[in-house]
N, C-alpha and C positions, 0 to 999 in steps of 0.2 A: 678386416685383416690389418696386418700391423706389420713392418719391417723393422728387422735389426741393421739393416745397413747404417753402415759408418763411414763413409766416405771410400768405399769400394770403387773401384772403376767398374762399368758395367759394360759386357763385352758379349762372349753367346755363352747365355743363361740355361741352366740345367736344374730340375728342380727335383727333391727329391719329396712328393707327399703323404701325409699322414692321415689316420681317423681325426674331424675333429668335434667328433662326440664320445662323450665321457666326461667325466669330472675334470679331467686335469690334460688337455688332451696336447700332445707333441709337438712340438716346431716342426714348420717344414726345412730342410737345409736346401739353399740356394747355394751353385756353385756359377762363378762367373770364371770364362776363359777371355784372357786379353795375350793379345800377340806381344812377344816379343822379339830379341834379337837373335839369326840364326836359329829361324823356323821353330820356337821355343814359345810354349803357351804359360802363362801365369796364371796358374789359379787361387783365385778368392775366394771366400767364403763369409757369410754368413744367414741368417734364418728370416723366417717370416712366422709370424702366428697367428692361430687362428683367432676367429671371437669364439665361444662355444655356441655351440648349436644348438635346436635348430634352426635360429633366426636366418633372416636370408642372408648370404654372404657378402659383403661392400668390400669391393677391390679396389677403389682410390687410390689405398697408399699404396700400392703395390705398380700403381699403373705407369710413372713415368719410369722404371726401372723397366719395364715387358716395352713401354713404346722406343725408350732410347735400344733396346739389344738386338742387336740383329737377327737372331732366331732364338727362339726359346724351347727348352724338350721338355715337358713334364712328365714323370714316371706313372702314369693313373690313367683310367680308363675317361673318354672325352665325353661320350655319349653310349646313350643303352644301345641296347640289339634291335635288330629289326622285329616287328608285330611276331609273333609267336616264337622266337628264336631265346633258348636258354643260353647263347653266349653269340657275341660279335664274329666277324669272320677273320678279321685280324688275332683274334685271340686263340681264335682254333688254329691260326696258321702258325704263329710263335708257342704253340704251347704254354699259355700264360694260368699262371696257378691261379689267380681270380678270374671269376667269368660276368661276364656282367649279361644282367638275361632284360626284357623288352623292356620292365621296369624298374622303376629305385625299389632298390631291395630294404628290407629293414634297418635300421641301423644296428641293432642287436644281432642280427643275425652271424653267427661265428662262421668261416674266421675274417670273412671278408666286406662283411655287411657295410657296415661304416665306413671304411677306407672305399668302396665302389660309389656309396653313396657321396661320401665328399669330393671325390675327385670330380665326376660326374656333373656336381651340386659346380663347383670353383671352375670348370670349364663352360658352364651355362654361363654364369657370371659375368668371364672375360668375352664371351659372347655379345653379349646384353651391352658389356660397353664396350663392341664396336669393334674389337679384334679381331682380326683373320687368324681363325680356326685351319691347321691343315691345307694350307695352301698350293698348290700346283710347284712351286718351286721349293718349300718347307722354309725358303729361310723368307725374313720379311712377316713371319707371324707366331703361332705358339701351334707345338706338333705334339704330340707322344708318338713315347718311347716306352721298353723293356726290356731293363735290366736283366732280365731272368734271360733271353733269350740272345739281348746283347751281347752280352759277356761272352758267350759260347761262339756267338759268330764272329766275333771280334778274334779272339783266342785258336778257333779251331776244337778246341774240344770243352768240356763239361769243369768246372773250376772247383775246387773243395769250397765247400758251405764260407761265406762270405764274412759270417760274423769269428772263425776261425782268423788265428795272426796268421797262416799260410795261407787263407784265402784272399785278405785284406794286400800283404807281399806282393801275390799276383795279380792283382788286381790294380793296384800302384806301379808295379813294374810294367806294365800296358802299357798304361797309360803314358808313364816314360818314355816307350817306345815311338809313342806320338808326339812327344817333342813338350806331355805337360813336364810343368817342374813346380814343387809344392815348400811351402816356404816353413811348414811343422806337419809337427804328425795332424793323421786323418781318420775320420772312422769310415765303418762301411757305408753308411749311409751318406756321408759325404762324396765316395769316391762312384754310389751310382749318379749321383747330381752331376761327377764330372765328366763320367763317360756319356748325360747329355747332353753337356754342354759341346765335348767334341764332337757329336755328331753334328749339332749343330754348326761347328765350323766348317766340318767336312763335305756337308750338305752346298757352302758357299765353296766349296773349290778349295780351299784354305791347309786341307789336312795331305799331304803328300804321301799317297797308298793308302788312301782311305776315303770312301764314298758311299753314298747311303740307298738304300732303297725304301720303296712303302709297299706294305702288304694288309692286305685285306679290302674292304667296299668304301667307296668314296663318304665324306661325311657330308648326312643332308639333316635338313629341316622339314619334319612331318608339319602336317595340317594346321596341326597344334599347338606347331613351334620347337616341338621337342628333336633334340640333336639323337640321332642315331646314328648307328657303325661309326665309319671312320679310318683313317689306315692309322700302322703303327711304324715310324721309322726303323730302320735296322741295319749293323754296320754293315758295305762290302770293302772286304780286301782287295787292294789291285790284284796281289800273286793269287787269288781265286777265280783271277780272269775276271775283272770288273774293270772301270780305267781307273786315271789316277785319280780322281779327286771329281766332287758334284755329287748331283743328284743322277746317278747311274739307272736304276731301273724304277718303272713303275707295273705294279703287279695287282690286279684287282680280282677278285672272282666271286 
């Protein structure tokens, strides 16, 4: 993998990723949140790429940005399901439109084959060198996250489709609400990157009425080595009766 950072300051990282199988295949966008003055987040931006696939993935350049951030959220599934299981328990609990089932799915397989498998593929990786996965506190490692799910609980209710300009609006105006502030226009796929990056704030205390939880089964390592389940972070509101800010509830089943 490969970074486009440019001399970004690197703060709580949110990432948002891609298939990276195919001929030509997508940057991922990185969003970094850095505090400012008067409880005010700056968000940064820029990408990472992949190699194509399906060589095995080298995280190197990627790695002193994940070691310096205080917590990182990736929007992709961490690990498969448990032995017989067609989708993880955090996935059923969020209603997540990919499911990722016991194993790597094809990468052909529509519509979510390749994006399960690379995410999957890219959180083994940061495994392998030595990251804490999912940690009991969420920040101090790299977690997922879902957009799909986020948004809604962040909000309150169901948001018009994202790639729309009224859903991108709303979606920015949130996030406003949390105190980011953005220095040009954004796309949607940037603005899921930032909503994990605040959660990663919020997760540290940091976001004032906003706090996170995890849902779904703890992430382990089978026999084999291979990462299964997992939880998935997701926003709570203080006015929902959460408190103000941390890591509020933990939820396993």
């Amino acid at each position: 993998m490969r970074s486009g950072r440019s001399g970004q300051p690197v703060g709580y990282l949110g990432v948002d990723p891609t298939s990276r199988y195919g001929a030509r295949p997508r940057a991922l966008d990185v969003c970094s949140l850095v505090a400012g003055a008067g409880n005010q987040w700056h968000a940064w931006f820029w990408t990472w790429e992949w190699a194509p696939g399906p060589d095995a993935i080298v995280v190197e350049a990627i790695l002193p940005e994940l070691k310096q951030a205080r917590c990182v959220m990736i929007d992709g599934p961490q690990a498969l399901a448990a032995p017989g299981r067609r989708l993880r328990v955090s996935e059923r609990q969020c209603r997540a439109a990919g499911k990722t089932p016991d194993r790597l799915p094809p990468a052909d397989l529509r519509p979510y084959g390749g994006f399960i498998r690379s995410s999957v593929e890219l959180f083994a990786a940061l495994h392998g060198a030595g990251l804490a996965l999912s940690p009991a506190a969420v920040v101090g490692g790299v977690n997922e996250f879902y957009p799909g799910d986020g948004w809604r609980r962040l909000t309150g209710r169901r948001l018009p489709v994202k790639t729309s300009a009224v859903g991108r609006k709303l979606r920015q105006d949130w996030l406003r609400r949390f105190g980011v502030r953005f220095a040009g226009t954004v796309n949607h796929d940037q603005l899921d990157a930032c909503l994990g990056a605040l959660l990663g704030a919020a997760a540290d205390g940091h976001v004032a009425g906003l706090g996170v939880a995890r849902l779904g089964a703890p992430l382990r390592v089978d026999r084999t080595g291979v990462l299964r389940e997992g939880p998935i972070v997701v926003p709570c509101r203080a006015e929902d009766g959460a408190p103000k800010s941390g890591v509020v509830a933990v939820r396993a089943r």
